[in-house]
N, C-alpha and C positions, 0 to 999 in steps of 0.2 A: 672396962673396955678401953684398950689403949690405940689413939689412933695418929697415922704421922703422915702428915700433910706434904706435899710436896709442892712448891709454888716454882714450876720451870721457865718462868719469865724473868727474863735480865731487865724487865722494868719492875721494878720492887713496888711501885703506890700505881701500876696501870689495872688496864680491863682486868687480867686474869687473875691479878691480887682479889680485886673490890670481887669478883665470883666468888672467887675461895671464901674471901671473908664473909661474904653473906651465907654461905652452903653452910661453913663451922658455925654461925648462929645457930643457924636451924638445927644444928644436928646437938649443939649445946645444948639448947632447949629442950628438946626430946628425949637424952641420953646425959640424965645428970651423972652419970655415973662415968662419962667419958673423960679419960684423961686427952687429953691434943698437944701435940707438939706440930710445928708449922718449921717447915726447911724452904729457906731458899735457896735453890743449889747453882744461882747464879752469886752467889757469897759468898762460897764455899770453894775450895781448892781439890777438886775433882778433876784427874787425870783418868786419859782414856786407857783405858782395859788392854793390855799388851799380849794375851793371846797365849801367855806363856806357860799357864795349868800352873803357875808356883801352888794356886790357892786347892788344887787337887792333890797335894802331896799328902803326907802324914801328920799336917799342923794344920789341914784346911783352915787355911787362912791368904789371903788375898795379900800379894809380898811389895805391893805398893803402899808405899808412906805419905797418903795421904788425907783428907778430911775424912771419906768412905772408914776409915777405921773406926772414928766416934760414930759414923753413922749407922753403919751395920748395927751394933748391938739394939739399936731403936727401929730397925727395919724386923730383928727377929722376937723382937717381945711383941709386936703392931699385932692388934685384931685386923684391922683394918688402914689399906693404905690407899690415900688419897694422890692422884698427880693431878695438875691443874696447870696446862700447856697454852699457849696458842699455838696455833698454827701458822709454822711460818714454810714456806715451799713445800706442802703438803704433808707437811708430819710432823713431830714437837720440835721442840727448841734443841739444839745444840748441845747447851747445859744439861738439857732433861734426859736427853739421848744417852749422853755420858754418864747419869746417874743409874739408868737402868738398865746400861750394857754390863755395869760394876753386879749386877745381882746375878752374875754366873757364879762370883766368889760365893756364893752360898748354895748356888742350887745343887744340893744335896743334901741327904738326910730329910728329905721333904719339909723343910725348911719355910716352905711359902705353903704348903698343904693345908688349907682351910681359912688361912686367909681372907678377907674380901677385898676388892679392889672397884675403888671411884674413881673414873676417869670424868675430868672437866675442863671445856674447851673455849677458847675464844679465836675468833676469825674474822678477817677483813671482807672476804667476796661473801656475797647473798647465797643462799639455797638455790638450789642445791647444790652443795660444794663438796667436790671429790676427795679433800684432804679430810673431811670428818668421817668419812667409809673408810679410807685408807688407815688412820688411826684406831676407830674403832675394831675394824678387823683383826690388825696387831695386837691391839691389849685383847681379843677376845683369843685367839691363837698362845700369847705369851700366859695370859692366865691360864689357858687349857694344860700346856706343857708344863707349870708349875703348880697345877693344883688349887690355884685360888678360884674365887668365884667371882665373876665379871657382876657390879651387883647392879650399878648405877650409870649413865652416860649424862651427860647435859652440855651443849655446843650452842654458842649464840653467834652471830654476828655483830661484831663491835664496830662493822668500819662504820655504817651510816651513822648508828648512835652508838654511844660510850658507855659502858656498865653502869658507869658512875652517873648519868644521867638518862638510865631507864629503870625506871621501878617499877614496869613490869616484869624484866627481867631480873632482876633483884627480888621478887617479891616468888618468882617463879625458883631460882636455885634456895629461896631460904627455905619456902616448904619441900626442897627436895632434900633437903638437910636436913627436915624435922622428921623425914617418912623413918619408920621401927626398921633399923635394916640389920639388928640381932634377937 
């Protein structure tokens, strides 16, 4: 089972890292058979998707030279893809946004078809917070239109405490990580 992580935080050691990194335990534990690659795509030299169909021609391929070209082939081999955002002005990151608009250059040939997709959230305002409906809606709408399977959600509140200093919350994404989800 090959699975590729996406960490949409331009804070590389913050909240939305230390989720992801406890979620990957869990799910290590569970699925020794999982391969994991982990992307930060605030690292990465990710330009925005120009709209221009190069990638619908006869070379289906995306005519921008940039990091998306190593990363595509690891988004089409993926059982399973993970994004792991906060939430900033009620929807992912910037970075993350810019990675997920780049999956038109594929969508074809049913490409994302069976797929699964973990979306995992971190956010400043308390429950209940309208940018975790607004997200979740999207990835269940975008998984619908591409065939994957919306499998998993998990969103915490980091402003009052900090990932890194709740092990409740840590203790709650590890066993969502450990749950059978092949």
């Amino acid at each position: 089972m090959k699975v590729l992580a996406i960490q949409g935080s331009p804070r590389k050691n913050g909240n939305t890292a230390v989720l992801l990194k406890h979620y990957l335990l869990g799910l290590e534990e569970s699925h020794h058979n999982a391969e994991i690659k982990v992307i930060n795509v605030a690292e990465k030299n990710i330009q925005s998707c120009m709209s221009c169909d190069g990638c619908r021609n006869s070379k289906r391929k995306c005519v921008i030279k940039d990091d998306m070209q190593e990363i595509y082939p690891e988004i089409l081999e993926a059982d399973i893809l993970i994004l792991a955002s906060p939430i900033y002005w009620w929807n992912i990151t910037a970075q993350a946004k810019q990675f997920i608009d780049r999956f038109y250059a594929l969508n074809f040939n049913n490409n994302f078809k069976g797929k699964k997709f973990v979306l995992l959230t971190t956010y400043g305002n308390e429950d209940p917070n309208s940018g975790t409906n607004i997200i979740k809606n999207m990835f269940h709408d975008i998984c619908n239109y591409l065939g994957m399977d919306f499998i998993q959600y998990y969103g915490v509140c980091s402003g009052t405490v900090s990932v890194q200093d709740n092990p409740k919350t840590q203790n709650d994404i590890y066993q969502l990580g450990k749950t059978k989800i092949v």
